[in-house]
C-alpha positions in Angstrom: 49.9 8.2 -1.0 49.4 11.6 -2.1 50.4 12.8 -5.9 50.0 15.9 -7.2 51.1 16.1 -11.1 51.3 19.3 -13.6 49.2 21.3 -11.1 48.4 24.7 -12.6 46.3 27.3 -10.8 45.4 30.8 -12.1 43.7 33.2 -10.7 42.5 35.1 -13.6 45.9 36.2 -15.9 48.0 35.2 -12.9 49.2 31.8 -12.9 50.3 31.1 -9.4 51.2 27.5 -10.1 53.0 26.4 -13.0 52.6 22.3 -13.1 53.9 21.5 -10.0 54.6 18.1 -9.2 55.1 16.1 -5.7 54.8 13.1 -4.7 54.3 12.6 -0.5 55.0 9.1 0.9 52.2 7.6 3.8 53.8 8.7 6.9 56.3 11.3 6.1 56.0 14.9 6.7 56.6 17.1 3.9 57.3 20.7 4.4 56.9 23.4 1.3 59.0 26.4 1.8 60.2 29.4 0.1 59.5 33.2 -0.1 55.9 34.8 0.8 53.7 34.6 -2.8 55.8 31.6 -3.8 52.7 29.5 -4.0 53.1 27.2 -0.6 49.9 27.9 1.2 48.0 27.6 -2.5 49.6 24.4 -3.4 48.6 23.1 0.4 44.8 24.5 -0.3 44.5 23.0 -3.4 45.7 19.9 -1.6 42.0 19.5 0.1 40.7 21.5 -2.2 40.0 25.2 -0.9 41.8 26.3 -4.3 40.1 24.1 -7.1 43.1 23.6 -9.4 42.7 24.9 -12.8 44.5 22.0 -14.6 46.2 18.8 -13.3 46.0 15.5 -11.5 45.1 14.8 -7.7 45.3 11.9 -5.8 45.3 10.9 -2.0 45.2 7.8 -1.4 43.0 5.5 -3.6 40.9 8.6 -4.9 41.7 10.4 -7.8 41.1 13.7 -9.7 41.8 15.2 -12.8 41.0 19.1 -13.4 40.6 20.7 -17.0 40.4 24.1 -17.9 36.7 25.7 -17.6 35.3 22.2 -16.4 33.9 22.2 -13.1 35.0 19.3 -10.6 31.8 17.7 -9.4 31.1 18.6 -5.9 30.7 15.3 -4.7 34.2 14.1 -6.1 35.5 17.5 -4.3 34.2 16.5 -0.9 35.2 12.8 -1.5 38.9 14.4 -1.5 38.5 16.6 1.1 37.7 14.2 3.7 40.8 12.3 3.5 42.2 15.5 4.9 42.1 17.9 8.0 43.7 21.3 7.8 45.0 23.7 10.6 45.0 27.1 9.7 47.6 29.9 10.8 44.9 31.5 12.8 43.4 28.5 14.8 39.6 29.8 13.4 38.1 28.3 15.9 34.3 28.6 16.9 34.3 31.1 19.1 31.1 30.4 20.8 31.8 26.8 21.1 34.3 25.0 24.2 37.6 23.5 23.3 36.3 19.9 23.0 32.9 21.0 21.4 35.0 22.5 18.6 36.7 19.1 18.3 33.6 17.3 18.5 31.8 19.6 16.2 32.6 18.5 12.7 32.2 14.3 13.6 28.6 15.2 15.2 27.5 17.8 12.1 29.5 16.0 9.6 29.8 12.3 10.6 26.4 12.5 12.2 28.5 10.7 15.6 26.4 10.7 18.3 27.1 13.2 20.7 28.8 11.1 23.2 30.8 8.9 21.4 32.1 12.2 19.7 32.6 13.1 22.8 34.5 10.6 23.9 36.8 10.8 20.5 37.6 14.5 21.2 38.8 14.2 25.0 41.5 11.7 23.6 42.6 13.9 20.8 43.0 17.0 23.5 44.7 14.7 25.8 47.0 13.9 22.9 47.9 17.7 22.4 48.0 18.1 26.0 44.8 20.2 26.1 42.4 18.0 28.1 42.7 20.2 30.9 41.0 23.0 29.1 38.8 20.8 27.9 35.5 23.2 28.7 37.5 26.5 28.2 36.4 29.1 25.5 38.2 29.9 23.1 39.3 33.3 24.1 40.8 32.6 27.8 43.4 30.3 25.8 46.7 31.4 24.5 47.6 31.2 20.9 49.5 28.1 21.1 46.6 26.3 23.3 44.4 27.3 20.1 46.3 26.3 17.6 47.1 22.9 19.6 43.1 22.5 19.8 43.1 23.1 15.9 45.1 20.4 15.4 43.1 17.8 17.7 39.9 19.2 15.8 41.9 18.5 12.3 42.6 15.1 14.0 39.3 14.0 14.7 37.7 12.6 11.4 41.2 10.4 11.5 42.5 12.3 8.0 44.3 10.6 5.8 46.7 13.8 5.6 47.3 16.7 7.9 47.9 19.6 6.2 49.0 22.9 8.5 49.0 26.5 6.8 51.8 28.3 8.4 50.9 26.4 12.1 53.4 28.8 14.2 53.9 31.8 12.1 51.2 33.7 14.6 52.7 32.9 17.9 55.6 34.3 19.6 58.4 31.9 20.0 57.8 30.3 23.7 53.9 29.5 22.2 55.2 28.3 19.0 57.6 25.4 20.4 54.2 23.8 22.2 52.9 23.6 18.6 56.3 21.9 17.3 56.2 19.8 20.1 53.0 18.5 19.4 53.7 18.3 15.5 56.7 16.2 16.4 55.3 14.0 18.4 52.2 13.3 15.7 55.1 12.6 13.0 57.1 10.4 15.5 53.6 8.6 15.3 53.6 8.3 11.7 51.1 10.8 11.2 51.3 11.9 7.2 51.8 15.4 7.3 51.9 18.3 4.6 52.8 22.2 6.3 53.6 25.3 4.6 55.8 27.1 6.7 58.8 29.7 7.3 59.4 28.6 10.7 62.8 26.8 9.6 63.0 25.2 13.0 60.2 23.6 12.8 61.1 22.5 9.0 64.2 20.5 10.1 63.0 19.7 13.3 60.4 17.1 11.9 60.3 17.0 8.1 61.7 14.1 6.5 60.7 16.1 2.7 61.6 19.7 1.7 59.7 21.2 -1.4 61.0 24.8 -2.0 58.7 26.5 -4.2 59.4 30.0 -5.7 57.3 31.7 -8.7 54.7 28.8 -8.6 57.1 26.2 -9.6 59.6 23.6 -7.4 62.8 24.8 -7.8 64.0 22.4 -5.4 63.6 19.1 -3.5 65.0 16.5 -1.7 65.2 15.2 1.9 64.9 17.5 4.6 68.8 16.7 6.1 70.7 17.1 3.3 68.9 20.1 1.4 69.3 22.0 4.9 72.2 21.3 5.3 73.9 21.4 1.6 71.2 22.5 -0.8 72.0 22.4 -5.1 70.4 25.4 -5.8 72.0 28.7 -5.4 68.7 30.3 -5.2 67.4 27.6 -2.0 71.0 28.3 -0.3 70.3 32.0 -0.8 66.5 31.3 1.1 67.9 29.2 3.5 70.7 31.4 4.9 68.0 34.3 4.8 65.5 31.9 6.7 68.5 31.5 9.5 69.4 34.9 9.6 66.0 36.0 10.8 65.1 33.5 13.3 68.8 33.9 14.6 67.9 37.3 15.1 64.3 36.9 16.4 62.7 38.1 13.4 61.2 35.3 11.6 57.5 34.8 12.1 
């Protein structure tokens, strides 16, 4: 469904991934963990393509590209990619002069070209799946954090993505506004949604991830199913995260 293979990416001398490899099955969530400047949130941009890869193969779905260094990907292969995918940021960024369901709606009316109705229409069902059609007309800034972030993920929903991929989804909500977001992640992966998330929220990593990538230095130094490398990882250096990772959020200090 979605292979990434020898994917380098520097940013000028510094090589922050060092041909990484993973392979994501359709319908499985896949969470990439490990210490900040690891390379998670890169590997996850250079998934739909915010971070053009310096070197490597990319492929979601039927559509595939290769990157060389100093060749430039075409643009029209780059947006070919990135519409198999929506992203949810770990600040919501949504528009703040535009209502919850006309930020949902916006990207299938400028985009798509939907007409505005039947847009419209698409939008009040995503909210009512993230339990946000009741604040359907509400701006942006009268809702909490975790009713932005749930109407990022609708408005990531909407173009029906081949992959949702969710840049630290909880780490800017306290914990009570953060479970809403689980919640609704769960549910979408219960659904068979095919999901991709950096994260450090380790509650939400075994809550719903069936795939645990633990990156460190811009390479995998682990991976494996989400159960068993929890619970009994190889790696003394992933057993050394994790028991950090439960430490923190034991003592109500993880973000």
């Amino acid at each position: 469904m979605i292979g990434l293979t020898d994917i380098e990416k520097r940013f000028g001398d510094n090589v922050v991934l060092k041909g990484v490899s993973v392979a994501i099955a359709e319908g499985t969530v896949t969470a990439l963990v490990g210490p900040s400047g690891g390379g998670k949130s890169t590997l996850l941009r250079c998934i739909n393509l915010l971070e053009i890869p310096t070197s490597g193969t990319l492929r979601i779905g039927e559509e595939t590209l290769a990157f060389r260094p100093g060749e430039k990907a075409a643009s029209k292969d780059v947006q070919r990619l990135r519409r198999q995918t929506g992203m949810v940021f770990q600040n919501f960024q949504l528009f703040p002069h535009r209502t919850a369901i006309e930020n949902v709606m916006e990207g299938l009316v400028t985009v798509l070209k939907w007409p505005a109705e039947r847009a419209r229409e698409r939008a009040l069902a995503l909210l009512e799946k993230v339990g946000m059609a009741h604040k359907a007309d509400a701006w942006p800034a009268t809702l909490s954090g975790g009713q932005q972030q749930r109407v990022a993920i609708a408005r990531a929903l909407a173009p029906s993505p081949k992959v949702l991929l969710c840049d630290e989804p909880t780490s800017a909500l306290d914990p009570e506004l953060a479970q809403e977001v689980v919640d609704v992640l769960g549910q979408l992966a219960s659904e068979g949604t095919t999901m991709v998330m950096a994260t450090h929220d380790l509650r939400l990593a075994s809550k719903i991830a069936n795939e645990v990538v633990f990156l460190e230095a811009g390479v995998v130094v682990e991976s494996g199913q989400a159960a068993s490398l929890f619970a009994n990882p190889q790696r003394e250096r992933t057993k050394r995260f994790i028991a950090t990772l439960r430490h923190e959020q034991e003592s109500g200090g993880a973000a």
